[in-house]
N, C-alpha and C positions, 0 to 999 in steps of 0.2 A: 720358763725363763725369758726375760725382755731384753736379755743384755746380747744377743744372739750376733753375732761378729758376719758370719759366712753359715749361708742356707743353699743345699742343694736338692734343687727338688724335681723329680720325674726324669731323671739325666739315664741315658741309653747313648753308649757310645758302639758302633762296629767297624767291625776292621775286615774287610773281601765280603761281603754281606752274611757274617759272622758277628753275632750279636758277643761282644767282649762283656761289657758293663751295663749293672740294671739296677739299679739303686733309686728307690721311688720318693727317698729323705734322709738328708745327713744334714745337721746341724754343727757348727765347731761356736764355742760362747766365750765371751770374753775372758780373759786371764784363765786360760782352760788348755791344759795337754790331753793331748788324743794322740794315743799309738793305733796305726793297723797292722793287723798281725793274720798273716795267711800262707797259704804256701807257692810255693813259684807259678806264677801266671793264672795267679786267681784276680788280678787286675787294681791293684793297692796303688802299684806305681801311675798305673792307668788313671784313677781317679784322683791320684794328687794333680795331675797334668791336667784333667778337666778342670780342676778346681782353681787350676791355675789360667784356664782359658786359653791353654795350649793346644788341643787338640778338640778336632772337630766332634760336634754330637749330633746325633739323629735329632734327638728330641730333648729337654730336660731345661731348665733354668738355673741362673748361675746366679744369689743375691747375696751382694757386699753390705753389710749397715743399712739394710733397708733398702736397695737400690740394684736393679736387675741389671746386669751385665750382659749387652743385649749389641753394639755397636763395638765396630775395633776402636775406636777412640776410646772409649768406655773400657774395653779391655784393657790396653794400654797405658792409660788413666788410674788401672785397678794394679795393674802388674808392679807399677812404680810403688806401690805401698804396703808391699809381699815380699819376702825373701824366700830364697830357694839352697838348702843345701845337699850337693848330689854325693853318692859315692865315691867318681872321683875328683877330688876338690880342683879342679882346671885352673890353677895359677896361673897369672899371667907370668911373661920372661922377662921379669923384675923385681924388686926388692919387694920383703914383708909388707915395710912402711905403705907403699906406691900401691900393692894388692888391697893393702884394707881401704886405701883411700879410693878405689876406681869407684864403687859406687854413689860416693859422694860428689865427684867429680861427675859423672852422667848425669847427674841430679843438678848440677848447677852450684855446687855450693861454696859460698867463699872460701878463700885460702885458709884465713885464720882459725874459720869454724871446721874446715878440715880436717887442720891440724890437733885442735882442740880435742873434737870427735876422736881423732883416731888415735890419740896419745892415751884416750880414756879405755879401748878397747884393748888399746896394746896390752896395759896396765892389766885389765881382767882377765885376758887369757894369758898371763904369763910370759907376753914374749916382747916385754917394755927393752930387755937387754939383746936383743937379737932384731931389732928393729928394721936395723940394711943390710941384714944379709939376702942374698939373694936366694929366690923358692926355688931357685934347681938345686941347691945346695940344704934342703930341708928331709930332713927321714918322714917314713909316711904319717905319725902319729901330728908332727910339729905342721905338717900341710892340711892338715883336718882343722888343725886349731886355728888355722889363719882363713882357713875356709870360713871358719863359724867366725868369726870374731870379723871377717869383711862380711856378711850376713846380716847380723848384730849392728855394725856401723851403721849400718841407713837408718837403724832403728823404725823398722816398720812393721803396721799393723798386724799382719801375720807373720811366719816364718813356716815353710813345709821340708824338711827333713828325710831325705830319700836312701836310707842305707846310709849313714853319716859315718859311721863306725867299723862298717862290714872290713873283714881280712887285717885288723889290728888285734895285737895279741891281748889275753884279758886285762892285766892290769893297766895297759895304755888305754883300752875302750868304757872300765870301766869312771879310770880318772876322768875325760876327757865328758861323759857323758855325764857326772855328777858337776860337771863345771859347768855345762851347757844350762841344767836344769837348775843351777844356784844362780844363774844369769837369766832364765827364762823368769823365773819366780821374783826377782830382784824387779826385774822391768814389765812384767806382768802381760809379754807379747804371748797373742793367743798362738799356739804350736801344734804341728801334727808331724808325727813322726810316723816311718814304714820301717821297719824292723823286723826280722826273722827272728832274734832273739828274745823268745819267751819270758826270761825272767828280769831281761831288762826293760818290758814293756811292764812286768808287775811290777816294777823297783820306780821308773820314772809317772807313772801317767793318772792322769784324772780318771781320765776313763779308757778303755778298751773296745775296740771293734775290729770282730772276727770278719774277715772276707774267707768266699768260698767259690768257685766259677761265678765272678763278677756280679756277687752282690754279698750282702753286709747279711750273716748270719744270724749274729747276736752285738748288742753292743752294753755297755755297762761299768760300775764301778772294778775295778781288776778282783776285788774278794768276790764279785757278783758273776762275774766270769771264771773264774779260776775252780770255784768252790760249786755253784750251779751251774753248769753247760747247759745250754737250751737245747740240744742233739748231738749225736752219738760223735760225730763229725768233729763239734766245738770238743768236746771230752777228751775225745783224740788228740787233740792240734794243742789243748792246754795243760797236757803231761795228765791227764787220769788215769797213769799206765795198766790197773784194771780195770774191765769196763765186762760186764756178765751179763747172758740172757740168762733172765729168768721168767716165772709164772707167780702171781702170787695165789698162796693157797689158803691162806687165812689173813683176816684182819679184823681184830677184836681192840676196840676203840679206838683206832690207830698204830693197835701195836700187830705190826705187820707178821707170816710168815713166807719169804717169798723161795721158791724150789729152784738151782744151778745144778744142774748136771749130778742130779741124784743127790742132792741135799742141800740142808735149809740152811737160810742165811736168814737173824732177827732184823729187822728193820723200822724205822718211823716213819710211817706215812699214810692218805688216806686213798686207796686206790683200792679197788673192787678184788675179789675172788675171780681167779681167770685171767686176768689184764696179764698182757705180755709187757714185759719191760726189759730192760738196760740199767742194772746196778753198777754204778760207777763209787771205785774207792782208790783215793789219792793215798801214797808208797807213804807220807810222812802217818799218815795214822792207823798205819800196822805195824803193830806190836809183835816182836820176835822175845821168845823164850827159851829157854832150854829145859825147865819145868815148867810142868802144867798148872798154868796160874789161875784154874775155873776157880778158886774156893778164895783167890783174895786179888783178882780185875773185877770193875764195873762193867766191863766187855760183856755185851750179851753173844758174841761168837767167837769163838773157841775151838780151833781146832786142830790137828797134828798135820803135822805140814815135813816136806822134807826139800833140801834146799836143791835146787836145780842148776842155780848157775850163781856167777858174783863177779860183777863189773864195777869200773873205779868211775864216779862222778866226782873229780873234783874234791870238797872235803869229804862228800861223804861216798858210802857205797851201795850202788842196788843189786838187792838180793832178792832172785826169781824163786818163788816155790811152787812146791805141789803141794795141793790139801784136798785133792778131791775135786777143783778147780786152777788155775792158776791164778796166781798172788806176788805185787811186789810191792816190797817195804824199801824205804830209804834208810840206814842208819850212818853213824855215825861213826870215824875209825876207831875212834875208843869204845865207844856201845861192841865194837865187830868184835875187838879184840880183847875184850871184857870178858863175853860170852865162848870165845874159842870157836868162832862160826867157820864153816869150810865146806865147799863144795862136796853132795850127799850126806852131809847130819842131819837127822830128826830130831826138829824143835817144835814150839807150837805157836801158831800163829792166830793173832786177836783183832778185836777191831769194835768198838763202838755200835751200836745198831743206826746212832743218829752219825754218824762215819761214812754211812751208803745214801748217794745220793740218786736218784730214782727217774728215770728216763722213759717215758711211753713210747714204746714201738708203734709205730703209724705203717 
């Protein structure tokens, strides 16, 4: 791609001569959302703030549109054309209106086109009617939104996203974040968001990149991530709540047999007799029964299972078993309560052979 916005290349940042971040290529491209997604001080926040040219690097180059960001002028220069929105959204001790205009006003910019500008933002996020009131008088959801929409105001070439949403309750985080992204896609500002929340990173983003001890594990389209893990690590961190060693003990033209803990699982794939692996299978594509459905599933595994535990997600529920291995399925409360399911029933539990996706042990 030639439309490449922000290039980061050979960046090494440490902190007490403790190498934090190692990242040898990140690219962000125009009209492009990028979530990172990792677990606490695997270094996400760390490389938005390099990227912002906040923080010092050992080594590594920093290029805006072609042009290496190499002088604090140059920084400085780049920063004004970047927006940054933190966790917690730092209002100033003044009105809405006056918060979305500060950026403008650093900037230089006339009155009238102040006004213009920030009567337009008002309008998109909602808060054209609450204009002077003042942000100490604002609930946490309504300071997020003024957060984003003074961000949005400068209308500048990037915007990096740091926890925008964290400690809002769901239905606030997830309005506020489909508004973001019907404004990000409206204006077409390239964006990178840092989020711990997994399924909000597959719901918003172009692409996805896994951090892991300060550097980028896998990166890709969310189905490319979510559906293939590049290691056991990514599989983990992107809900593959079973993930199984095995051996494979056959494979006859790709139609795999591979051996879990004293028995077979079919599978699709081209990998040798011997090879050790990691079969990884996502909860939504197993299949719970209460009869034994071998004579009318396309499921080439099949097996009795007995239920171990059953916990509430939200609509739906995950239910742990045993079959010989353990196993969990995601259903649905009506699917649960269809079937009469309850902690220690024997049911049987199924799964596609192309369902398991296949991971080399190194």
């Amino acid at each position: 791609m030639d439309n490449c916005m922000l290039s980061v290349q050979g960046l090494r940042v440490d902190r007490g001569g403790i190498q934090i971040l190692d990242i040898p290529e990140f690219n962000l491209y125009g009209n492009e959302f990028v979530t990172l997604i990792g677990p606490n001080g695997c270094g996400k926040s760390t490389l938005l703030l390099s990227m912002m040219c906040l923080l010092k690097r050992v080594t590594g180059r920093i290029v805006f549109k072609g042009q290496e960001i190499d002088t604090d002028k140059q920084a400085l220069d780049y920063r004004r054309r970047i927006a940054m929105v933190l966790q917690d959204p730092l209002l100033y001790d003044t009105t809405i209106y006056d918060n979305i205009a500060s950026g403008l006003r650093i900037r230089g910019m006339a009155r009238s086109e102040i006004k213009t500008r920030v009567m337009s933002y008002l309008e998109r996020f909602n808060l054209s009617h609450m204009a002077h009131r003042h942000a100490r008088k604002l609930s946490g959801g309504e300071a997020r939104r003024v957060s984003l929409a003074r961000a949005f105001a400068v209308e500048p070439d990037m915007i990096f996203f740091d926890e925008p949403f964290a400690n809002l309750d769901p239905p606030t985080r997830q309005t506020l974040s489909m508004d973001m992204v019907k404004i990000i896609r409206e204006t077409g500002i390239s964006s990178i968001l840092v989020t711990h929340d997994q399924s909000e990173a597959l719901r918003l983003s172009d692409r996805i990149v896994v951090m892991n001890r300060g550097r980028i594990v896998q990166a890709g389209t969310s189905a490319e991530v979510m559906n293939n893990p590049a290691n056991e690590f990514v599989a983990n961190f992107v809900g593959m709540e079973t993930i199984l060693e095995g051996v494979v003990k056959q494979n006859l033209d790709g139609q795999m047999i591979i051996s879990v803990a004293g028995t077979e699982i079919n599978v699709i794939g081209e990998l040798r007799r011997g090879e050790e692996v990691y079969c990884g299978i996502r909860p939504e594509n197993v299949v719970i029964e209460t009869v034994n459905p071998a004579e009318t599933t396309s499921a080439r595994n099949v097996f009795p299972a007995k239920i171990t535990e059953i916990s509430s997600l939200g609509p739906f529920l995950r239910v742990s078993l045993e079959c010989g291995f353990p196993l969990v399925s995601f259903l649905t409360r009506e699917a649960f309560a269809t079937l009469e399911l309850e902690t220690g029933k024997d049911v049987f539990a199924s799964f596609k052979a192309t369902a398991v996706h296949l991971i080399q042990k190194k």
